[in-house]
C-alpha positions as CSV (number, residue, x, y, z in Angstrom):
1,X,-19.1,4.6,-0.7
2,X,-17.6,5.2,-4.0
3,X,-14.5,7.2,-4.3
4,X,-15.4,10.6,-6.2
5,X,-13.0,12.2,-8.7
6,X,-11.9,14.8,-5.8
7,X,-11.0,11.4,-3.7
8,X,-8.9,10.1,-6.8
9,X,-7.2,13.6,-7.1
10,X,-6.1,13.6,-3.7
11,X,-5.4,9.8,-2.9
12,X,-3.3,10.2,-6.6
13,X,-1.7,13.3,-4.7
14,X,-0.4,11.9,-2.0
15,X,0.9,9.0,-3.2
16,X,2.5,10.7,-6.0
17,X,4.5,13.1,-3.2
18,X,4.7,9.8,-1.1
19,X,6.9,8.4,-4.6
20,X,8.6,11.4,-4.8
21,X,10.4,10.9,-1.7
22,X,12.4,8.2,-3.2
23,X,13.3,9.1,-7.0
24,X,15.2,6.9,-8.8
25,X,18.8,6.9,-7.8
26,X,21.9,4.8,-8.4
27,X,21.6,3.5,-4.7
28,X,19.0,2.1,-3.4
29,X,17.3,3.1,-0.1
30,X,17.0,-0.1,2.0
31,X,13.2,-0.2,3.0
32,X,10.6,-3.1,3.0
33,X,7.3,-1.1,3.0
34,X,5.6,2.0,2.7
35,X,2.8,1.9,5.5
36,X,-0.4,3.9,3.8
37,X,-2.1,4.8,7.4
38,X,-5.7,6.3,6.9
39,X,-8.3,7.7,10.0
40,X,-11.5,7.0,9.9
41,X,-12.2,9.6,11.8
42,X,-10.3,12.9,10.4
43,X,-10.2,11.7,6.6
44,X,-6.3,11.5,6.4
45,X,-4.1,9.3,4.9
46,X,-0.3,9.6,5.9
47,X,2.5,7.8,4.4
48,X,5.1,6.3,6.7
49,X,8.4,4.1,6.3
50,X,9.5,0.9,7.9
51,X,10.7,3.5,11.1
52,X,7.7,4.9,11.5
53,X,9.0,8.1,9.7
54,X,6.0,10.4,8.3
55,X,6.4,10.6,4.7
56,X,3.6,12.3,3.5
57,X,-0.2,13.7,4.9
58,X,-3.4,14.9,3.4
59,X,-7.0,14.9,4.3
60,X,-9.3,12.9,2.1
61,X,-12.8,14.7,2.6
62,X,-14.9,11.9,1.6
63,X,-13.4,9.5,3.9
64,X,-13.9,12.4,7.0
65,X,-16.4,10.7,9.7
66,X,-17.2,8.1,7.6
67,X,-19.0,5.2,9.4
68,X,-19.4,2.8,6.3
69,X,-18.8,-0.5,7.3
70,X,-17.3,-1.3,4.4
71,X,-15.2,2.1,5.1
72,X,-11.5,0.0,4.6
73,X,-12.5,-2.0,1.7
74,X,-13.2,1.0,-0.5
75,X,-10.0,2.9,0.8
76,X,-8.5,-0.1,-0.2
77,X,-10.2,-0.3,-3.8
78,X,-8.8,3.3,-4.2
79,X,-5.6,2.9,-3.5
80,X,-5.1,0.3,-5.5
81,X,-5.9,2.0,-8.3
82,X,-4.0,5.1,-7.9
83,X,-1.1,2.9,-7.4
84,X,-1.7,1.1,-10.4
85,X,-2.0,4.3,-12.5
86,X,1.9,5.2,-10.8
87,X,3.0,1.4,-11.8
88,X,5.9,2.7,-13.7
89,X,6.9,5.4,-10.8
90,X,6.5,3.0,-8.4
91,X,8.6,0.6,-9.9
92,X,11.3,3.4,-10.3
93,X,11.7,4.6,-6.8
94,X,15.1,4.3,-5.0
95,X,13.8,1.2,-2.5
96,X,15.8,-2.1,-2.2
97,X,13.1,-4.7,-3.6
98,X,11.0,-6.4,-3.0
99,X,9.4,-3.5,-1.3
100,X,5.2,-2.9,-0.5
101,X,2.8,-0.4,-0.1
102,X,0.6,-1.6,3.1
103,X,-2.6,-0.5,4.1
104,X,-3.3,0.4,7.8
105,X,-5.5,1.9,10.4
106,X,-5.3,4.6,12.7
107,X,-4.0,1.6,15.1
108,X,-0.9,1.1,13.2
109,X,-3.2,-2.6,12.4
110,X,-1.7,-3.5,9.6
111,X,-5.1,-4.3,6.8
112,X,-3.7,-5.3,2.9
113,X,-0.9,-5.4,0.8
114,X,-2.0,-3.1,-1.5
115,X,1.0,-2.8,-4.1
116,X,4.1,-5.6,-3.6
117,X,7.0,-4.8,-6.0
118,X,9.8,-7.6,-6.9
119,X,12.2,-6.9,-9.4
120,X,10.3,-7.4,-12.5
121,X,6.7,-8.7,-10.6
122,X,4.2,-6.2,-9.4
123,X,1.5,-8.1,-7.4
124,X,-1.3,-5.6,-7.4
125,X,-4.4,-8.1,-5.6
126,X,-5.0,-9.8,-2.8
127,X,-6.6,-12.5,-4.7
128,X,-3.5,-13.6,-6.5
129,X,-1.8,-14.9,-2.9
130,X,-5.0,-16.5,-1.3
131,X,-3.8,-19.4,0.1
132,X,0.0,-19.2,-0.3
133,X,1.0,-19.5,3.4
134,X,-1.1,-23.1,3.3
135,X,0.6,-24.1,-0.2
136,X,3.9,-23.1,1.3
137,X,3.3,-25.2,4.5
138,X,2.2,-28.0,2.6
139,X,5.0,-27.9,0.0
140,X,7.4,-27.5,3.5
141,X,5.5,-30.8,5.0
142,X,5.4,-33.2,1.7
143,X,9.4,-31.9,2.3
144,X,10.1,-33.2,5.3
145,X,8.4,-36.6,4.8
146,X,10.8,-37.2,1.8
């Protein structure tokens, strides 16, 4: 499945009204991730803070009844570039960072860390933290024999 221009409008949509929840601002809101939930099923994405709080909802009609197996993967692809096209909103918003966008299921199941946000790092792939819980765990081990 790959994302058409209407999916790009509307994932771009609803992240952009998901950003505009938290416009820049002396004081930061204290959050640690924006939950990006999307159902396989009825095509929606919904946008949710760390208290389960709906931010935001729209229906993405490519992704309605979609049976790909590969049906996360693509959502994924998506909304990863949509957020890297808001890189400079994103890094605006009123949140306490580090903060994330997270990619989840229907089930709440959390999926990907789509977008992670630290001060003046953006990590926007996966790829670039394969491995870092065993690095950190080794690092912590050659530690402790010291």
């Amino acid at each position: 499945m790959k994302a058409t221009e209407q999916t790009l409008q509307e994932a771009e949509r609803a992240i952009r009204k998901t950003i505009e929840k938290f416009p820049p601002a002396e004081e930061a809101t204290l959050l640690t991730d924006i939950h990006l939930r999307v159902n396989q099923d009825t095509g929606e994405l919904m946008s949710f803070d760390d208290d389960d709080n709906e931010l935001n909802r729209c229906v993405v009609e490519q992704w309605i009844d979609n049976k790909d197996d590969n049906f996360y993967q693509e959502v994924a692809a998506t909304l990863r570039t949509t957020l890297h096209k808001q890189k400079s909103k994103i890094e605006q918003m009123a949140i306490l960072k580090p903060f994330s966008f997270v990619l989840e299921d229907e089930d709440k199941e959390s999926l990907e860390e789509l977008y992670l946000v630290d001060d003046d790092t953006a990590i926007l792939h996966e790829e670039l933290m394969v491995d870092l819980d065993k690095d950190l765990d080794d690092f912590l081990d050659k530690l402790l024999k010291e």
